[in-house]
NUZA-485051 format. One record per atom (N, C-alpha, C): chain; residue in one letter; atom name; x, y, z; residue number from 1. Coordinates in nm, 4 decimals, decimal comma, always signed. Example, Ala and Ser with C-alpha at 12.3 -4.5 7.8 and 13.67 -1.06 7.14 Angstrom:
2
ATOM; panu; tinu; fike; xx; yy; zz; vexti
ATOM; A; A; N; +1,3190; -0,5690; +0,7800; 1 $
ATOM; A; A; CA; +1,2300; -0,4500; +0,7800; 1 $
ATOM; A; A; C; +1,3200; -0,3300; +0,7800; 1 $
ATOM; A; S; N; +1,2850; -0,2250; +0,7080; 2 $
ATOM; A; S; CA; +1,3670; -0,1060; +0,7140; 2 $
ATOM; A; S; C; +1,2900; +0,0030; +0,7870; 2 $
END
This chain:
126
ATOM; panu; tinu; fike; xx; yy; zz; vexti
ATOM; A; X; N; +0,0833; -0,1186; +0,0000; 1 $
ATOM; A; X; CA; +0,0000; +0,0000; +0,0000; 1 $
ATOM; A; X; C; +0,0874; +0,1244; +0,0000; 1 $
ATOM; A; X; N; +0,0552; +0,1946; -0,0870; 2 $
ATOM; A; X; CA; +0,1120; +0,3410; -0,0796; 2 $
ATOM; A; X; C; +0,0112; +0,4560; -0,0590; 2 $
ATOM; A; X; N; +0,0716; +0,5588; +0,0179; 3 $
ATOM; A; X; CA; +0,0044; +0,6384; +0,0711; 3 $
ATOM; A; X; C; +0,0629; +0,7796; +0,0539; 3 $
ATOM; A; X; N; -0,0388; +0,8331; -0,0518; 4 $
ATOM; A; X; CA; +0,0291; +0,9499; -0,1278; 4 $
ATOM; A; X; C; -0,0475; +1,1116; -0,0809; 4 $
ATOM; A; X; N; +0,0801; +1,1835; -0,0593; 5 $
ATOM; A; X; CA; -0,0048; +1,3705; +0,0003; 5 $
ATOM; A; X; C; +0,0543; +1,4568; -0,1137; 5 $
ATOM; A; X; N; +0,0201; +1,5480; -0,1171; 6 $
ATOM; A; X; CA; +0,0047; +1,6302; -0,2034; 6 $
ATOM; A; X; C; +0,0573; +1,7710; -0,1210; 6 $
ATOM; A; X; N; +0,1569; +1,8419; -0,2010; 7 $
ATOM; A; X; CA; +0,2252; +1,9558; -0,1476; 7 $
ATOM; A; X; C; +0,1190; +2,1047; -0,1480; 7 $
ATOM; A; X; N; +0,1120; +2,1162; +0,0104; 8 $
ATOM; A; X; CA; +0,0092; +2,2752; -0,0557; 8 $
ATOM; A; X; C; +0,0382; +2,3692; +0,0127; 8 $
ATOM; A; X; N; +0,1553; +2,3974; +0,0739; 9 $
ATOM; A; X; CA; +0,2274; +2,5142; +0,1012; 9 $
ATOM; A; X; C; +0,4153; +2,4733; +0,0131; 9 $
ATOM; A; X; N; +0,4643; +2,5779; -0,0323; 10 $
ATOM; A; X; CA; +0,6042; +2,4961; -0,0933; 10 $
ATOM; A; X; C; +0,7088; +2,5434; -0,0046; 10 $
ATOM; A; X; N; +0,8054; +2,4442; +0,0102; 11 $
ATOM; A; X; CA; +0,8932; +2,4092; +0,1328; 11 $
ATOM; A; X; C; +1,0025; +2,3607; +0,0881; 11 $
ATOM; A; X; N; +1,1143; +2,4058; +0,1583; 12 $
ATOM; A; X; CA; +1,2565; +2,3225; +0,1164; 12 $
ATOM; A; X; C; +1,2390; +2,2218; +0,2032; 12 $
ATOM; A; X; N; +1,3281; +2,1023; +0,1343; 13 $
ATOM; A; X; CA; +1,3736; +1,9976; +0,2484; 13 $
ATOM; A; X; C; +1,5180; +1,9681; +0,2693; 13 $
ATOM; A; X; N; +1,5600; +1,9300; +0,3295; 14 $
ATOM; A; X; CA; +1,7321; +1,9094; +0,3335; 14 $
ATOM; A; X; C; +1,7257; +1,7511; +0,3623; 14 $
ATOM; A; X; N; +1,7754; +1,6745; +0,2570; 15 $
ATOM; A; X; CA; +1,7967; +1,5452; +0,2417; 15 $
ATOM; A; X; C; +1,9460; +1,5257; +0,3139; 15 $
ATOM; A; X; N; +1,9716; +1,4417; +0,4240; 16 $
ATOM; A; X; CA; +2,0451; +1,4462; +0,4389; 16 $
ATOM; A; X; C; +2,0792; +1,2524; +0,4486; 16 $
ATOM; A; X; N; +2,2078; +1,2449; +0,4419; 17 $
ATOM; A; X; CA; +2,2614; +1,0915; +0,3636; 17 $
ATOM; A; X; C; +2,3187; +1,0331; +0,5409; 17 $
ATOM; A; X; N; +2,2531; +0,9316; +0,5530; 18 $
ATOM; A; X; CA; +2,3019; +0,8197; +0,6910; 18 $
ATOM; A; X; C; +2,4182; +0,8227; +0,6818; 18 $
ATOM; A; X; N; +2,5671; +0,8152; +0,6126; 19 $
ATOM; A; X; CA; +2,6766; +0,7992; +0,6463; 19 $
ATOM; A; X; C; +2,7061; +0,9010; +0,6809; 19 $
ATOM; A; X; N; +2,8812; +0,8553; +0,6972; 20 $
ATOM; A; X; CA; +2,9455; +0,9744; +0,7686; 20 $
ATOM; A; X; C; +2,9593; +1,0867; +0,7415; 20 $
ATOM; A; X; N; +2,9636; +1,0548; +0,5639; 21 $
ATOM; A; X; CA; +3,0460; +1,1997; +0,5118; 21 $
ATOM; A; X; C; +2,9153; +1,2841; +0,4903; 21 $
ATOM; A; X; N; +2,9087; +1,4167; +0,5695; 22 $
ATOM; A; X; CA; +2,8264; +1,4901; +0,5185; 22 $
ATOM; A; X; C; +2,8188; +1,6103; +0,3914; 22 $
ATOM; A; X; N; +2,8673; +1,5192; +0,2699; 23 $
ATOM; A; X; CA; +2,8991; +1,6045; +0,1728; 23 $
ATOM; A; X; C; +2,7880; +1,5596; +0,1059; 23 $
ATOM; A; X; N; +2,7205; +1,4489; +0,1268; 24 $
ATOM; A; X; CA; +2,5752; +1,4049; +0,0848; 24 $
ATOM; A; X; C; +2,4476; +1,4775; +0,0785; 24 $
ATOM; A; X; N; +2,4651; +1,5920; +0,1717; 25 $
ATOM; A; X; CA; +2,3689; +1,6430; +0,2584; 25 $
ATOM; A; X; C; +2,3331; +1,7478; +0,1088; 25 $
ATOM; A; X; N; +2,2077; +1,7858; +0,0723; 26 $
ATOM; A; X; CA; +2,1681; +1,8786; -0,0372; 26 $
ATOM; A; X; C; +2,0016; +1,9209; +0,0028; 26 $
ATOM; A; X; N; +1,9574; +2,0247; -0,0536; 27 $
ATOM; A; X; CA; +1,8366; +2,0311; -0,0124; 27 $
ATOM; A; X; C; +1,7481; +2,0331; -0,1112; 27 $
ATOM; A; X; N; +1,5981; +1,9968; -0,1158; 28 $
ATOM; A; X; CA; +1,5365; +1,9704; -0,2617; 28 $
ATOM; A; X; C; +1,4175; +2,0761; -0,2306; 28 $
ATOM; A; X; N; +1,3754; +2,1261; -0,3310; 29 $
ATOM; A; X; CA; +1,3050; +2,2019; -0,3254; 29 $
ATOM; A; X; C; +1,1123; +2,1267; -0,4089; 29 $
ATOM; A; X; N; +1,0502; +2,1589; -0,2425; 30 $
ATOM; A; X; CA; +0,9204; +2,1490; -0,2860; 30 $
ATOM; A; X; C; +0,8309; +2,2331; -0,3001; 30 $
ATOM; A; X; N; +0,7480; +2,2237; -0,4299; 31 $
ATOM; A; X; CA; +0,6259; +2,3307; -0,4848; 31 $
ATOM; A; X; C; +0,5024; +2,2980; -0,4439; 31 $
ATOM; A; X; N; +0,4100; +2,3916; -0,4550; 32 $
ATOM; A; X; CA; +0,2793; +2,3493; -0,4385; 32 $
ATOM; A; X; C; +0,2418; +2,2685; -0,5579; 32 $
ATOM; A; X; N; +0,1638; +2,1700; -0,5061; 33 $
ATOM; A; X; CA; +0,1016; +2,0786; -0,6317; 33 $
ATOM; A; X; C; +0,1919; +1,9352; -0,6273; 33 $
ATOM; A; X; N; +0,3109; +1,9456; -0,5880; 34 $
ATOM; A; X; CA; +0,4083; +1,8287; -0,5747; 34 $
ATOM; A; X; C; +0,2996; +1,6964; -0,5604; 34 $
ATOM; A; X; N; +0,3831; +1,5528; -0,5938; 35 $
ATOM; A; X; CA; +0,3081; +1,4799; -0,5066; 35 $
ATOM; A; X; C; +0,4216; +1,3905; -0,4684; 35 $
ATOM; A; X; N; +0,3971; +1,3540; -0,3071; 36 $
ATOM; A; X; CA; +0,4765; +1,2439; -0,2037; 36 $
ATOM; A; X; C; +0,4537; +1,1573; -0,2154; 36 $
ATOM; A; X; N; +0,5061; +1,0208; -0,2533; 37 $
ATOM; A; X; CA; +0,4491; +0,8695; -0,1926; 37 $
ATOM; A; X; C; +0,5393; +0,8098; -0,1532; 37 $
ATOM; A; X; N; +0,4625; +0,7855; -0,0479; 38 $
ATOM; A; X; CA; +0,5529; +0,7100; +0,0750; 38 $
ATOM; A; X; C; +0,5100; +0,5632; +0,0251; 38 $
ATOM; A; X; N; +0,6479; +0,4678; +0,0497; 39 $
ATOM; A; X; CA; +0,6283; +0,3567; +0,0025; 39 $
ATOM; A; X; C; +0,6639; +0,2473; +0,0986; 39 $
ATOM; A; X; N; +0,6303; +0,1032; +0,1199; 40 $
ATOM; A; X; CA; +0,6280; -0,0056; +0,2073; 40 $
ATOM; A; X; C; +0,7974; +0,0361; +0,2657; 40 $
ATOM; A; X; N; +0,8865; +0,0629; +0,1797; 41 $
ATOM; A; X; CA; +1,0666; +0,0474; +0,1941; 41 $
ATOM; A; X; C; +1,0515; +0,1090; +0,3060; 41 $
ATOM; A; X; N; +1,1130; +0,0363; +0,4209; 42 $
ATOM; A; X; CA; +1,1997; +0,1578; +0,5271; 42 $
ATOM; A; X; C; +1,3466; +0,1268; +0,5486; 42 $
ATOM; A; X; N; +1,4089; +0,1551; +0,6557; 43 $
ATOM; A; X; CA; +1,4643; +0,1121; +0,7055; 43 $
ATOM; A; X; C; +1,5540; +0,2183; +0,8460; 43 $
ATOM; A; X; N; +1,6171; +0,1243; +0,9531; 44 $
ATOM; A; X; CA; +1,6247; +0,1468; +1,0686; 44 $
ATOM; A; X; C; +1,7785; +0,2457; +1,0678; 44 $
ATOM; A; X; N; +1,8048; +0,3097; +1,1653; 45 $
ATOM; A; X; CA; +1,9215; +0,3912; +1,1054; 45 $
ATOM; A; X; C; +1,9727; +0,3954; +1,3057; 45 $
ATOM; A; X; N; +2,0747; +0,3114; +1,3725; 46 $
ATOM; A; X; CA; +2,0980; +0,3593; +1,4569; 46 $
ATOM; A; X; C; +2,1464; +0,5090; +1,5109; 46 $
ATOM; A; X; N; +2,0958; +0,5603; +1,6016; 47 $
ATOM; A; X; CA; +2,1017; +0,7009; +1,6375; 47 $
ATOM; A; X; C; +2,0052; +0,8028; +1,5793; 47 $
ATOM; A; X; N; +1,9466; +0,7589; +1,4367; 48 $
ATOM; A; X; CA; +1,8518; +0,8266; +1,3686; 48 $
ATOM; A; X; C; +1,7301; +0,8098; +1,3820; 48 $
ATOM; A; X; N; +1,6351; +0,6718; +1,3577; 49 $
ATOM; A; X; CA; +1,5615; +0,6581; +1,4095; 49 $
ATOM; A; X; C; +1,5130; +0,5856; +1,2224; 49 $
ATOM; A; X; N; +1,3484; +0,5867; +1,2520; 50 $
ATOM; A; X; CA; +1,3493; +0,5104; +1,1355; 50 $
ATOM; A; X; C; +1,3214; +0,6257; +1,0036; 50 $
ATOM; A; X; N; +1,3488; +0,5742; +0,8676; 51 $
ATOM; A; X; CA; +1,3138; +0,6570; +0,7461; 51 $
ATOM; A; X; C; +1,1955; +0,5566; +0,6363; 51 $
ATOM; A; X; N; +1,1422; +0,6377; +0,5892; 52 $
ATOM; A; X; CA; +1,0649; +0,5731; +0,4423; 52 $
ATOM; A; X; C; +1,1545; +0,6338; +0,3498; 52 $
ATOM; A; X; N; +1,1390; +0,5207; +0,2259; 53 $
ATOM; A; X; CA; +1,1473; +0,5703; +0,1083; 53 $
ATOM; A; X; C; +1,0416; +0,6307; +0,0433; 53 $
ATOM; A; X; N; +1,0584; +0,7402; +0,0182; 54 $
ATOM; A; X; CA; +0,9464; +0,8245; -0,0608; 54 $
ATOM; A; X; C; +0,9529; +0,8913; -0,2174; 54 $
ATOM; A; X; N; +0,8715; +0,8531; -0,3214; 55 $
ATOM; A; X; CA; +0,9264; +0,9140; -0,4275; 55 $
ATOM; A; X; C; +0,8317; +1,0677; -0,4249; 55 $
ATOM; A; X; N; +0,9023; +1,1862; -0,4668; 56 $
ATOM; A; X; CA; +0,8536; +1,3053; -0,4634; 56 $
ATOM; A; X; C; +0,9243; +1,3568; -0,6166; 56 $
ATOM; A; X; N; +0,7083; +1,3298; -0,6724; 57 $
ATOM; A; X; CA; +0,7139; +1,2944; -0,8023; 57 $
ATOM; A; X; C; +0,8484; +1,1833; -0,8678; 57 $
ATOM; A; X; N; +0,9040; +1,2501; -0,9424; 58 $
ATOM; A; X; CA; +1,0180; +1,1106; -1,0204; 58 $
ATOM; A; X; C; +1,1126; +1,0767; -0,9310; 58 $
ATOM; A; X; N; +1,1739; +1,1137; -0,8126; 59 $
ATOM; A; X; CA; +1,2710; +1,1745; -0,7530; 59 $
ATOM; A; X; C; +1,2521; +1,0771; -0,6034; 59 $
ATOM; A; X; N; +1,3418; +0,9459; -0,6002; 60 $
ATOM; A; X; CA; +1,3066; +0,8979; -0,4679; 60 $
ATOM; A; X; C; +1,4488; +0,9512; -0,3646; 60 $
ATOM; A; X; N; +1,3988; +0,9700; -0,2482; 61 $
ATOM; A; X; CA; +1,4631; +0,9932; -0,0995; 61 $
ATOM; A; X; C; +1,3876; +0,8967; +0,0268; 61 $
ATOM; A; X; N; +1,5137; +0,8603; +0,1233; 62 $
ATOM; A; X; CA; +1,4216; +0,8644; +0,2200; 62 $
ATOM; A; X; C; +1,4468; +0,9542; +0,3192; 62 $
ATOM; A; X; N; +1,3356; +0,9661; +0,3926; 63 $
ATOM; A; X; CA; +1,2721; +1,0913; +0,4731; 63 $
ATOM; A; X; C; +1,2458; +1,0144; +0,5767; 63 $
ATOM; A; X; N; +1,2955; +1,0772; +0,7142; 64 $
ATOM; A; X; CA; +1,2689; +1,0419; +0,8370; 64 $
ATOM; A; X; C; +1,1394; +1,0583; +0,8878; 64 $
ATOM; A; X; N; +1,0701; +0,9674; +0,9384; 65 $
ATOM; A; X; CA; +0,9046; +0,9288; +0,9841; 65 $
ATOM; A; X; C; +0,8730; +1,0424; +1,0503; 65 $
ATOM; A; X; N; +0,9475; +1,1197; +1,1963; 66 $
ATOM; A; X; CA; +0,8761; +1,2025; +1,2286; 66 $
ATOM; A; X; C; +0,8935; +1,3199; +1,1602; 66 $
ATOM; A; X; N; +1,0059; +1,3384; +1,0668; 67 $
ATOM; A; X; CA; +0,9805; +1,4803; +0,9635; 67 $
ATOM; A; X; C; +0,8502; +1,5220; +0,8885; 67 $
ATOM; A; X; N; +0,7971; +1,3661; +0,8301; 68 $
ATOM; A; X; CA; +0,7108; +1,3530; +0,7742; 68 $
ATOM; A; X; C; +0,5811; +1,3913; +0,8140; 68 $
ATOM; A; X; N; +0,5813; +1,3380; +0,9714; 69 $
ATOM; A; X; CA; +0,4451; +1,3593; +1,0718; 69 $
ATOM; A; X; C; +0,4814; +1,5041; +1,0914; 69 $
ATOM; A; X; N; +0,5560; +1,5637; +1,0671; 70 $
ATOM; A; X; CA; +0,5623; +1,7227; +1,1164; 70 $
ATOM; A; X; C; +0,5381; +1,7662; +0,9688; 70 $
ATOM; A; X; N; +0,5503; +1,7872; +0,8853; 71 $
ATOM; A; X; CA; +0,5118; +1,8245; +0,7797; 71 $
ATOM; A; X; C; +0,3308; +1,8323; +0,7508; 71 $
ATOM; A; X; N; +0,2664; +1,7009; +0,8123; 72 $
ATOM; A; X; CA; +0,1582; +1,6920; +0,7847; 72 $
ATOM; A; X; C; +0,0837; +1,7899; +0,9266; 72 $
ATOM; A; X; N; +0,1231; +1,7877; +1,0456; 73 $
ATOM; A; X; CA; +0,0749; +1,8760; +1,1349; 73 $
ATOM; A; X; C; +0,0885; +1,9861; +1,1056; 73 $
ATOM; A; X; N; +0,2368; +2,0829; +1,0340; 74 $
ATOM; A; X; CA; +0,2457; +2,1973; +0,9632; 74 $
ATOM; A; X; C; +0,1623; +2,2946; +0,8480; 74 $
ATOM; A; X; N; +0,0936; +2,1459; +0,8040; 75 $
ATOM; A; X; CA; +0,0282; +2,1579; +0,6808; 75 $
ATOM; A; X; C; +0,0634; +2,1930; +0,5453; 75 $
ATOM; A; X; N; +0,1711; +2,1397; +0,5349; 76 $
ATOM; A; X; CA; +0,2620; +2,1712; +0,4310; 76 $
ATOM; A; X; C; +0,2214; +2,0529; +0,3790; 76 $
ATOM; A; X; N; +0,1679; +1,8969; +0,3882; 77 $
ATOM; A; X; CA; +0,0979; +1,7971; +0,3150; 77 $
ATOM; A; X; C; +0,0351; +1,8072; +0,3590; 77 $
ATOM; A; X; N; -0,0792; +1,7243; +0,2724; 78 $
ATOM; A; X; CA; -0,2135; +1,6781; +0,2642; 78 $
ATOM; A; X; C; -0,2538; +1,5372; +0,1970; 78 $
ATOM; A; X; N; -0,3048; +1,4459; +0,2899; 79 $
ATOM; A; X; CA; -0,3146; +1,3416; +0,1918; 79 $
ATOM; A; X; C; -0,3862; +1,3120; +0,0767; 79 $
ATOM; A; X; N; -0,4084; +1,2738; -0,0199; 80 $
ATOM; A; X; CA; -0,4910; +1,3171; -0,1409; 80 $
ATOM; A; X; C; -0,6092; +1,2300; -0,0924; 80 $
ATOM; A; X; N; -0,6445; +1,1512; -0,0355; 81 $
ATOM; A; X; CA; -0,7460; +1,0945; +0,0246; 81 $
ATOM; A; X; C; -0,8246; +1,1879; +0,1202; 81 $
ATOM; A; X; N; -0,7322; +1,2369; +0,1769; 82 $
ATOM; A; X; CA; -0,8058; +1,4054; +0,2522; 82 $
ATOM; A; X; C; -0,8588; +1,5016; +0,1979; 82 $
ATOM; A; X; N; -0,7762; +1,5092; +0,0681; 83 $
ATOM; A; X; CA; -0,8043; +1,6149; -0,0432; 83 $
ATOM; A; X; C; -0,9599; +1,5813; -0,1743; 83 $
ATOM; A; X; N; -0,9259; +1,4711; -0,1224; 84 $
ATOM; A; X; CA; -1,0487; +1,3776; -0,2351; 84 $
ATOM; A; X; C; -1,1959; +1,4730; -0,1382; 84 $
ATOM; A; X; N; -1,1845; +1,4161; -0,0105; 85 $
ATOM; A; X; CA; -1,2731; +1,3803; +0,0851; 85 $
ATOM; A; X; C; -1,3050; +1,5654; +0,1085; 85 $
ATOM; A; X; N; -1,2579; +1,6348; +0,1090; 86 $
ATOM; A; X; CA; -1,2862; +1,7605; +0,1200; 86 $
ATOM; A; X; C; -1,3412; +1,8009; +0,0236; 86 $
ATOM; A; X; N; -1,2774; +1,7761; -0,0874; 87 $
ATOM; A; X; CA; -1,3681; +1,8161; -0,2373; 87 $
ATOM; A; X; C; -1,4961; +1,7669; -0,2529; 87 $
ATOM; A; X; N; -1,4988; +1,6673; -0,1843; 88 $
ATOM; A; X; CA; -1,6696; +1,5657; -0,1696; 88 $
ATOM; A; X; C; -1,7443; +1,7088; -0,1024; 88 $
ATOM; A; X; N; -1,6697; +1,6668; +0,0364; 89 $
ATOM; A; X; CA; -1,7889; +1,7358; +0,1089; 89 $
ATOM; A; X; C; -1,8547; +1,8665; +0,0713; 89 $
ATOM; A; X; N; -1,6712; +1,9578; +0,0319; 90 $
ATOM; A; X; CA; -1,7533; +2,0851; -0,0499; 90 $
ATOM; A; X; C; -1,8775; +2,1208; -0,1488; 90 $
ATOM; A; X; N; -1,8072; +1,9879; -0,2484; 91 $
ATOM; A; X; CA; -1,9466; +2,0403; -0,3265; 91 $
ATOM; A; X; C; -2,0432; +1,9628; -0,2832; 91 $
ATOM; A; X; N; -2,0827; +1,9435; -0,1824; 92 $
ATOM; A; X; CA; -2,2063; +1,8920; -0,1118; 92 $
ATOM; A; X; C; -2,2423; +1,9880; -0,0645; 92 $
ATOM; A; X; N; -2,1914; +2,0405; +0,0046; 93 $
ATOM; A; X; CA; -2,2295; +2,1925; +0,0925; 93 $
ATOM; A; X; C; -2,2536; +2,3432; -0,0265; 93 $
ATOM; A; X; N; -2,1856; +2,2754; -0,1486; 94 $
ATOM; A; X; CA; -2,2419; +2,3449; -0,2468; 94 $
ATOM; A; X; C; -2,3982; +2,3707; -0,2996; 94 $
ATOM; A; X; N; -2,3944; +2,1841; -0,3576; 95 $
ATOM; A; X; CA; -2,5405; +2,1835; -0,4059; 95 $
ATOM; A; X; C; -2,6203; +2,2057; -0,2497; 95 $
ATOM; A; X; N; -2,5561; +2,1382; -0,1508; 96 $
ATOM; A; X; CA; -2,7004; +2,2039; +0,0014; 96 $
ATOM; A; X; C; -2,7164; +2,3540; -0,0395; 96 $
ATOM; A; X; N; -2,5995; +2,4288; -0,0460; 97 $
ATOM; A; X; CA; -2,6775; +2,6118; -0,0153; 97 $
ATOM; A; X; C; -2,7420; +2,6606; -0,1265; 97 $
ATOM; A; X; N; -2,7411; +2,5400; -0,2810; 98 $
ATOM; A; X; CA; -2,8480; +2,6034; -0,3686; 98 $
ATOM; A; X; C; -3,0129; +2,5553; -0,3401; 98 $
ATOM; A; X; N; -2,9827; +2,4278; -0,2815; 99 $
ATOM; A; X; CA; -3,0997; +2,3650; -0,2371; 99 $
ATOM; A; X; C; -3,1997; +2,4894; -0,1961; 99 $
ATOM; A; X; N; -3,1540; +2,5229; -0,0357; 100 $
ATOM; A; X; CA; -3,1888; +2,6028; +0,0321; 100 $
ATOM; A; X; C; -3,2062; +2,7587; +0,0206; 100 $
ATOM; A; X; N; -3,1120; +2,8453; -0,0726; 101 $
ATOM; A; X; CA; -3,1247; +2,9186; -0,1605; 101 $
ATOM; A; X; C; -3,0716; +2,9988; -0,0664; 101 $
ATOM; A; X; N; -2,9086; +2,9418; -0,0171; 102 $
ATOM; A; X; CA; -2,8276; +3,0217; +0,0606; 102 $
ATOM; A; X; C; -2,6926; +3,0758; +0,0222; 102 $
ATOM; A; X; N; -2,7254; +3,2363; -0,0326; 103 $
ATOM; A; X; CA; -2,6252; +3,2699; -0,1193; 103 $
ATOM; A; X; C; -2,5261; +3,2611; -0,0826; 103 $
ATOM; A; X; N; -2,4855; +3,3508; +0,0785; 104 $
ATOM; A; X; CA; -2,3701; +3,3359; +0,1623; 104 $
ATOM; A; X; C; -2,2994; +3,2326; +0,1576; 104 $
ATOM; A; X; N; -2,3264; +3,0892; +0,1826; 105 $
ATOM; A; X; CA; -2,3331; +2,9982; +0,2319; 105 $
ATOM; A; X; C; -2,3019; +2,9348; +0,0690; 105 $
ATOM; A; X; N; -2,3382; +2,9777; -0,0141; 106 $
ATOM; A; X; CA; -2,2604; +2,9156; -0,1460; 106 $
ATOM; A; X; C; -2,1689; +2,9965; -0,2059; 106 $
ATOM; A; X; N; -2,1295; +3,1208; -0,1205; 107 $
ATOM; A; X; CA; -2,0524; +3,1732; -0,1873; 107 $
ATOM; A; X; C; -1,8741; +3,1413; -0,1121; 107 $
ATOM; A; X; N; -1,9171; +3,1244; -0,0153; 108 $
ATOM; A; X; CA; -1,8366; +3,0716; +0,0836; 108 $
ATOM; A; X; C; -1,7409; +2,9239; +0,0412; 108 $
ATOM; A; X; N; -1,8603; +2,8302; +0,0493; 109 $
ATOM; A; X; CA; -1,8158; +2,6940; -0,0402; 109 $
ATOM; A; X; C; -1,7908; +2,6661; -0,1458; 109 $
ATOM; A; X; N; -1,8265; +2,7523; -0,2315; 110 $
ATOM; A; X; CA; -1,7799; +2,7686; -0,3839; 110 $
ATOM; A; X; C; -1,5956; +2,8578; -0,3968; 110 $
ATOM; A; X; N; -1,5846; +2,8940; -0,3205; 111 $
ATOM; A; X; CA; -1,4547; +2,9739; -0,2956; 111 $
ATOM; A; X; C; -1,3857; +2,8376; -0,2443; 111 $
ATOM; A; X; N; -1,3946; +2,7884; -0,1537; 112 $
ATOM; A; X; CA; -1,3099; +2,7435; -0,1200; 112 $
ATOM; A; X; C; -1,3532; +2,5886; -0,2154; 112 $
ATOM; A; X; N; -1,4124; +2,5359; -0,2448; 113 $
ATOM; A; X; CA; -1,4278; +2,4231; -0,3458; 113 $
ATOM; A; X; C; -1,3495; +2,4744; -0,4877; 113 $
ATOM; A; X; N; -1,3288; +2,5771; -0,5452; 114 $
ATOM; A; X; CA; -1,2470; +2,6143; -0,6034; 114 $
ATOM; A; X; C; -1,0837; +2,6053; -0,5756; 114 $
ATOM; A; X; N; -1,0630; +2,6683; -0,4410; 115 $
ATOM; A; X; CA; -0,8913; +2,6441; -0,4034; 115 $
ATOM; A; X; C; -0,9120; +2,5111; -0,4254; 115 $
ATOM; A; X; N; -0,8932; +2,4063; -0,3747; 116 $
ATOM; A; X; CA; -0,9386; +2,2385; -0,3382; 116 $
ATOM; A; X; C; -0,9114; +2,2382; -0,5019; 116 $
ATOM; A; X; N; -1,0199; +2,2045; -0,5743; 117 $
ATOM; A; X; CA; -1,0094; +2,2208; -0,7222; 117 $
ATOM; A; X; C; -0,8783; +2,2116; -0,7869; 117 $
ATOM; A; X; N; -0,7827; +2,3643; -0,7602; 118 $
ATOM; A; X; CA; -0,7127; +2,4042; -0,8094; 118 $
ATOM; A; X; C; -0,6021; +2,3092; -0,8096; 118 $
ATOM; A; X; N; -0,5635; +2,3006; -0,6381; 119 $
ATOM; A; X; CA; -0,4548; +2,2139; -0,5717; 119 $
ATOM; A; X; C; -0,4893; +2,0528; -0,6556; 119 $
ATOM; A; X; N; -0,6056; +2,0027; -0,6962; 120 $
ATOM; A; X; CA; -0,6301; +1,9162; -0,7364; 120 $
ATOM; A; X; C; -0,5727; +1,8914; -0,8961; 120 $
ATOM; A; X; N; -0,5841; +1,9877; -0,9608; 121 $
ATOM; A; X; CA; -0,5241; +1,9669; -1,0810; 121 $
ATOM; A; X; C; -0,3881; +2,0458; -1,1108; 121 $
ATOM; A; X; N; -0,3480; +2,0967; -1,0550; 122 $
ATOM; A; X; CA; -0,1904; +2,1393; -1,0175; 122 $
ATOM; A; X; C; -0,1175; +1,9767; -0,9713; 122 $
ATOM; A; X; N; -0,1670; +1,9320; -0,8584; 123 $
ATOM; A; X; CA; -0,1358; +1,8175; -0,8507; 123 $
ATOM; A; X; C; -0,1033; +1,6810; -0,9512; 123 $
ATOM; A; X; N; -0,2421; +1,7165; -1,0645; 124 $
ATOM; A; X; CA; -0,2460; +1,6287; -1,1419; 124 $
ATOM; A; X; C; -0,3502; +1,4798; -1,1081; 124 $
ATOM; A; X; N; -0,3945; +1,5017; -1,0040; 125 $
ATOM; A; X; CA; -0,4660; +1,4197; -0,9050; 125 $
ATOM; A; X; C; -0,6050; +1,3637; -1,0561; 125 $
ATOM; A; X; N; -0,6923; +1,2954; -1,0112; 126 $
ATOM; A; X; CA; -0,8207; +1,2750; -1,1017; 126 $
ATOM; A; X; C; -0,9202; +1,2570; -0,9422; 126 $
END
């Protein structure tokens, strides 16, 4: 199973390499719209702790687990399953405020069902 987020603030990262020599160390630059997938690969790194392999878009690294969980509390990802699930609900809350014939209330959700939208096909997502 892979479990893929989607970049929606853009952020450097600094990849940095388990051995000694830190001439490995480079930083990659992420855009909005990117997409992450984290994949089954890990592995254990004494003193470090554990990493996934993640490809970001063509481009695989691995990325340390709690960087990752801080990224998603930051809100700098989003999982596209989150992103799916928001776009649902929006335009639900869409067609509700025409139902009801609540302009506010669709003008509101139509704004932001639009950002959502956007990030969605920047992404490349379906």
């Amino acid at each position: 199973m892979q479990n893929q987020f989607l970049v929606v603030k853009p952020f450097q990262y600094m990849v940095e390499c388990t051995c000694p020599r830190p001439d490995h160390t480079f930083f990659l630059d992420l855009h909005k719209g990117d997409i992450i997938t984290v994949t089954e690969e890990k592995k254990y790194v004494d003193s470090l702790g554990w990493l996934m392999l993640v490809m970001i878009n063509d481009y695989s690294v691995y990325m340390f687990v709690q960087e990752l969980e801080d990224f998603i509390d930051e809100e700098k990802i989003v999982s596209v399953l989150d992103m799916e699930l928001k776009r649902n609900y929006l335009q639900f809350k869409v067609n509700e405020s025409l139902d009801i014939l609540d302009k506010e209330g669709f003008e509101q959700y139509a704004k932001e069902l639009a950002k959502v939208k956007e990030m969605v096909e920047i992404g490349a997502l379906s």
